[in-house]
Each structure stands twice: as structure tokens, then as C-alpha cells.
ZAZA-832075 format. One record per residue (C-alpha): residue in three letters; x, y, z. Coordinates in steps of 0.001 Angstrom, whole numbers, padded with zeros to 6 digits. Layout:
BEGIN
<"ALA" <X Y Z>> ...
***
This chain:
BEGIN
<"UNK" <-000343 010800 -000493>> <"UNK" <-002890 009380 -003010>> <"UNK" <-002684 006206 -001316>> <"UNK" <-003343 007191 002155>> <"UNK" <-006558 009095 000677>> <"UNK" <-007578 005955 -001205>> <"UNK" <-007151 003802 001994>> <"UNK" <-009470 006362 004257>> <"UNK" <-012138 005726 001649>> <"UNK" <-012173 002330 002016>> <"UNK" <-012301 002243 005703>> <"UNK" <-014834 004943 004871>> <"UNK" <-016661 001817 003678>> <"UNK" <-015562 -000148 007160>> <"UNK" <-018264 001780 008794>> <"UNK" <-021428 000647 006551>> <"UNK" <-023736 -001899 008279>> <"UNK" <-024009 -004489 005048>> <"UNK" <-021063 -007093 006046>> <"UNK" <-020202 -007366 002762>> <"UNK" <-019019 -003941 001332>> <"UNK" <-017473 -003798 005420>> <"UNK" <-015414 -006598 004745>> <"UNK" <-014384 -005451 001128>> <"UNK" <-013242 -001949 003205>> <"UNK" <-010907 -003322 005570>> <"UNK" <-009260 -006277 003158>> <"UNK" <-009167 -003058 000734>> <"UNK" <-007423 -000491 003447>> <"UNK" <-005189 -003583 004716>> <"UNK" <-004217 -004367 001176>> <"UNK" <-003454 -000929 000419>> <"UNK" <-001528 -000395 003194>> <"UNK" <000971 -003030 002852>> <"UNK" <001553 -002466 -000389>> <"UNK" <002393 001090 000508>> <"UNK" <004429 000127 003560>> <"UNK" <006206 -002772 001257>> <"UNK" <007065 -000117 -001711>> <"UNK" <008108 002361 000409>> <"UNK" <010388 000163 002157>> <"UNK" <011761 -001934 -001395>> <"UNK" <012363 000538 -003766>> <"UNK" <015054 002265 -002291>> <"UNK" <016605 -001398 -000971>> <"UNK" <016749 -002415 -004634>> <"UNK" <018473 000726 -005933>> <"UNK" <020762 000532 -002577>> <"UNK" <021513 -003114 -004625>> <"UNK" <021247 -002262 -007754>> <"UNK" <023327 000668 -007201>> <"UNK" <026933 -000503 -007293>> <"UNK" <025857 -003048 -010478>> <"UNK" <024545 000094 -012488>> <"UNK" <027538 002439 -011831>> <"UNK" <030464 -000476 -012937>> <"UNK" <028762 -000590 -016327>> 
***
């Protein structure tokens, strides 16, 4: 949740006029994004590995 906040406030900063600080929006929102996308989607991979490895021991 604190993520997809975070990302709306820097494609917040998508909308200001100075190509700079637009540019550092969207690389910012995109970045944030896949990160979010890749945890979301890795975390419970690696305990679906991890999983059988953990409970042997």
C-alpha cells in the first residue's frame, strides 16, 4: 500500500513542466513499480523453494 502511494507521488511529479524533475517522476514510478511487481511475485517463489529445504532440517 505504501508503495502504490509513493509511486502516485512521483507521477505526481510526471505532470510538472521542467523536463527534468518529469523525467525523474516516471523513471521513479517505473522503478517503483517493478520492484513492487518483482517482490510481490519472488518472495513467495523462494519460500515455495525454500520450503521443502527448511522443513527436512
Amino acid at each position: 500500500m505504501t508503495t502504490l502511494t509513493t509511486v502516485g507521488a512521483f507521477a505526481a511529479l510526471g505532470l510538472a513542466t521542467f523536463t527534468g524533475i518529469r523525467e525523474l517522476g516516471l523513471v521513479g514510478a517505473v522503478g517503483l513499480l517493478t520492484c513492487l511487481l518483482a517482490s510481490v511475485h519472488l518472495i513467495p517463489l523462494g519460500w515455495r523453494i525454500l520450503e521443502p529445504t527448511l522443513s527436512s532440517e
